[in-house]
C-alpha positions in Angstrom: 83.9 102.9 47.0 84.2 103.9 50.9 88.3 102.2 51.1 89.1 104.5 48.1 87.9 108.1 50.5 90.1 109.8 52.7 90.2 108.3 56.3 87.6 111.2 58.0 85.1 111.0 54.5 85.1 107.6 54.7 83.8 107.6 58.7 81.5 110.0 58.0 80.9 108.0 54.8 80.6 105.1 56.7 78.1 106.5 59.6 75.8 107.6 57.2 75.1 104.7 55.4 74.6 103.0 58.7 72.1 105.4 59.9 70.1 105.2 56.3 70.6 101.5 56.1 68.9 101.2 59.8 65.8 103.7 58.3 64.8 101.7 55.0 65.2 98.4 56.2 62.2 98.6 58.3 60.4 100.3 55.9 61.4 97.6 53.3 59.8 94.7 55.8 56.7 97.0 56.3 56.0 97.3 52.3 56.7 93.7 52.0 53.8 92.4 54.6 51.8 94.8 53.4 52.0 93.8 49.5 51.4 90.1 51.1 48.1 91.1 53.0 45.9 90.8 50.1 47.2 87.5 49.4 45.9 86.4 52.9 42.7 84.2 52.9 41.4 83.4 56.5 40.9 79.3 57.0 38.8 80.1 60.3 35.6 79.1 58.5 33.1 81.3 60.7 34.8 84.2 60.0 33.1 86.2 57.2 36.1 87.7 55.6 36.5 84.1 54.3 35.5 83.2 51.0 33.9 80.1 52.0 31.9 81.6 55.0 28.7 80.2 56.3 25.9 81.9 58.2 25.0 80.3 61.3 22.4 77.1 60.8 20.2 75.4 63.1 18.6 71.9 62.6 15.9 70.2 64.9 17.1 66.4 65.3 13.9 65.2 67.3 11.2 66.8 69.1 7.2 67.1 68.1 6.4 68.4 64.5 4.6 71.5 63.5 0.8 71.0 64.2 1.5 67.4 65.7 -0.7 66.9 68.7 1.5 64.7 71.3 -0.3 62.7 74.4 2.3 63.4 77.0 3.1 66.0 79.7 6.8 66.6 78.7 8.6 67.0 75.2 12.2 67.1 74.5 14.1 68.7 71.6 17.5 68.0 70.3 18.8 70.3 68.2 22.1 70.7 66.3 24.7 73.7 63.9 26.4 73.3 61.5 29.4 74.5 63.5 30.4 72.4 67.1 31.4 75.6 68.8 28.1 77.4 68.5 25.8 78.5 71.2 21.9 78.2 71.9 18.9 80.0 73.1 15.4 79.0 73.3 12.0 80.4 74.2 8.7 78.6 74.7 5.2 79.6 74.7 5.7 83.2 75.9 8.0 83.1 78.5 11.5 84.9 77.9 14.3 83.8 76.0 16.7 82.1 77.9 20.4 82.6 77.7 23.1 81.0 75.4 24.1 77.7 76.0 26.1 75.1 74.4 23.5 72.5 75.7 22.0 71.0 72.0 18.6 69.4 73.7 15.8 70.7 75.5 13.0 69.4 77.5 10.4 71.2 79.0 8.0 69.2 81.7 4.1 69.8 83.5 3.0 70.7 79.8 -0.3 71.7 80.1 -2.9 70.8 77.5 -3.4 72.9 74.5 -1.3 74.7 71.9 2.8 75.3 73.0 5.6 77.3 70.7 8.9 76.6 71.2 11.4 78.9 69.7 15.3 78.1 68.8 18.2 80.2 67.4 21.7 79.6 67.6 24.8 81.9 67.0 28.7 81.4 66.6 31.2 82.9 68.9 31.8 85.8 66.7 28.4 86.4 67.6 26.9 86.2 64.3 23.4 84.5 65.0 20.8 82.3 62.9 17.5 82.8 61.7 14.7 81.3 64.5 13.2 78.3 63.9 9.7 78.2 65.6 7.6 74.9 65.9 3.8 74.8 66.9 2.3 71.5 68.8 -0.3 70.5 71.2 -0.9 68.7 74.3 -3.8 66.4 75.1 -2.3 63.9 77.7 -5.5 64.2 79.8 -7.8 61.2 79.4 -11.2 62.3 80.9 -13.8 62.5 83.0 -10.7 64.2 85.1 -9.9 66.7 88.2 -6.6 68.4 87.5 -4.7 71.5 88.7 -3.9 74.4 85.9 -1.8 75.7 85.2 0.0 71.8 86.4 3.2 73.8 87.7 3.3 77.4 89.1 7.0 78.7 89.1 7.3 81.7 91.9 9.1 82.8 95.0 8.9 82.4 98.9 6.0 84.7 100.1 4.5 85.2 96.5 0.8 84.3 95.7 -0.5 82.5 92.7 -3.5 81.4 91.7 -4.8 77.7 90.5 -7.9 76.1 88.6 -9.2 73.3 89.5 -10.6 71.7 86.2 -13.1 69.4 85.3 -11.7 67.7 82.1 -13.8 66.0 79.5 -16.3 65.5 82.1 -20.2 64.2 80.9 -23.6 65.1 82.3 -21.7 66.6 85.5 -24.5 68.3 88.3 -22.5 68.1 91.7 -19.0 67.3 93.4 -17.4 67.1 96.2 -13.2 66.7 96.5 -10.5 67.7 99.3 -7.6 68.9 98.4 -4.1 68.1 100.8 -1.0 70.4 101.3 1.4 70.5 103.7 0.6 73.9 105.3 4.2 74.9 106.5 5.1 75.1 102.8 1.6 76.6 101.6 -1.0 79.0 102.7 -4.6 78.9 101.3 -5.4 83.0 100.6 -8.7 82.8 98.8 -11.1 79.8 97.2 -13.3 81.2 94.9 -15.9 79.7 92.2 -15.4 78.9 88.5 -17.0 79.3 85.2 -18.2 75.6 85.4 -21.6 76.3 86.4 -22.1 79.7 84.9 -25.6 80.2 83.8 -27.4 77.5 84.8 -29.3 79.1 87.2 -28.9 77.8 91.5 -25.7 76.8 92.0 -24.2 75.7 95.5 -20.6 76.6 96.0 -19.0 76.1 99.8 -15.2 75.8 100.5 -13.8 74.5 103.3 -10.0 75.7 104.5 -8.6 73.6 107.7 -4.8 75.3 107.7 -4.1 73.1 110.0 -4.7 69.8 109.0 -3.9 71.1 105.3 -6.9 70.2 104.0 -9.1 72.1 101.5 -13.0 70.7 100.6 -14.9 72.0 97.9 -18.3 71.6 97.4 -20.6 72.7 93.8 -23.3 71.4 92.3 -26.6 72.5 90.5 -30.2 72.4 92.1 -33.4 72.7 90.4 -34.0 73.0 86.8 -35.4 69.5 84.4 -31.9 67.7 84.9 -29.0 70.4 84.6 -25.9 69.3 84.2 -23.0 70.1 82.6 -20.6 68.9 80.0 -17.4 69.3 78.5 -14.4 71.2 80.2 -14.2 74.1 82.7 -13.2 75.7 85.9 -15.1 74.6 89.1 -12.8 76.6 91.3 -10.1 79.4 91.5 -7.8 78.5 94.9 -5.2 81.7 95.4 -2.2 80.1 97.4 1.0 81.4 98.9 4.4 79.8 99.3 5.9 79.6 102.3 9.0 78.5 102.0 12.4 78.3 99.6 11.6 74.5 97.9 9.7 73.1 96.2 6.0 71.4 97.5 2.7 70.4 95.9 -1.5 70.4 96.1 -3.2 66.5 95.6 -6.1 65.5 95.7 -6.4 62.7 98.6 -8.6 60.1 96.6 -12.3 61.0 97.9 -13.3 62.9 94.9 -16.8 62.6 93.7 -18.5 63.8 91.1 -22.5 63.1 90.1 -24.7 63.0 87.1 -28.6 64.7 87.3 -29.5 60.8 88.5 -27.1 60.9 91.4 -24.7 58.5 89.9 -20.8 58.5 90.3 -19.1 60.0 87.3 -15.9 58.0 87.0 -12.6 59.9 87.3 -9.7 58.1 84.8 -7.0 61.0 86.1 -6.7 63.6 89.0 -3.5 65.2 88.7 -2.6 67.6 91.2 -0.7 71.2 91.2 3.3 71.7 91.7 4.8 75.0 93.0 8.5 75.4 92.4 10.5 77.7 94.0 12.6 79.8 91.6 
């Protein structure tokens, strides 16, 4: 129809069409992706917009079971999603959570005995996270008559104090002891030594501590006297021994193998364990 206008119609013709043609062409390519967007179904399976979306799940592979008593100082947990890209947290006892990692096993060492929690949840990189899972399990690896350190490690800072118990574990007819305890003292200073509930109500009790900083040795002495054969039995604190580290690493409290411990009859109560205490420098 434009070759059948007079030459200046049909430029004028001609530039109009042009200039409409380059306005609904866009427009038509607009309209058509959007009437196509519906049709779009996302194949990225942890996104939620798609049909066949899964929340976030954890699994425990291996590690203690709910209300299982285990007789070691360390327990490991392996874990697992249902998605290889997720991320984990976990949080035992009551310590804080710690932050997400892609690490899917955990093992936590110097258990102390009694009852532990340990927490897991995971969550996908979208952020979208699972429900906890939370198993309950204790620790008995102690085999007594013993002497050991509690809590067994103490996590803390150069110049920070923290206090130790020295326990008597599963100990029978106990009525006196004597032990020395060895650091190194450029990595630890002795603050305070003081006594325990071990002996509490039974009437005269000795209790003398020794602190020779320079030697790093600490002896402890308690015991019972008088009474028709006191003694004591079962498991408790003989001492409370408030310590300082002294330096950025790592270093430890033992006792040096002259522990003795004695029934009413002055006989030698047989250790099976002494286990000593660990400070680690965070």
């Amino acid at each position: 129809m434009l070759d059948k206008l007079p030459a200046n119609q049909y430029q004028v013709s001609k530039s109009a069409w042009n200039y409409n043609m380059k306005r609904i062409v866009p427009v038509m390519i607009l309209l058509g992706f959007l009437s196509c967007m519906d049709k779009f179904v996302p194949d990225n399976p942890i996104d939620p917009n798609n049909p066949n979306y899964l929340p976030p799940i954890i699994t425990i592979i291996s590690s203690p079971v709910e209300g299982e008593t285990i007789s070691s100082s360390s327990a490991t947990f392996v874990f697992e999603g249902n998605e290889s890209s997720m991320l984990y947290r976990t949080r035992f006892d009551d310590n804080n959570w710690s932050g997400w990692q892609n690490s899917t096993a955990k093992t936590f060492d110097y258990l102390d005995e009694g009852a532990h929690r340990f927490q897991l949840q995971g969550k996908y990189t979208t952020g979208d996270t699972s429900a906890t899972i939370e198993i309950n399990f204790g620790v008995d690896a102690v085999l007594g008559p013993a002497l050991m350190f509690y809590p067994r490690r103490h996590m803390t800072t150069q110049g920070s104090t923290v206090t130790f118990q020295v326990i008597a574990e599963e100990v029978y007819d106990l009525t006196g002891m004597e032990m020395v305890i060895s650091y190194n003292p450029a990595h630890i200073g002795v603050e305070a030594v003081r006594q325990g509930s071990l002996f509490t109500g039974f009437g005269d009790v000795v209790f003398f501590s020794e602190d020779q900083p320079g030697a790093g040795r600490l002896t402890i002495t308690c015991g019972i006297w008088g009474g028709e054969l006191p003694s004591f039995t079962g498991t408790s604190a003989i001492a409370e021994i408030d310590v300082q580290l002294k330096i950025q690493d790592d270093t430890t409290l033992e006792f040096n193998g002259s522990e003795l411990l004695r029934d009413p009859n002055n006989d030698p109560i047989i250790l099976l364990e002494v286990i000593g205490g660990y400070l680690q420098n965070l």
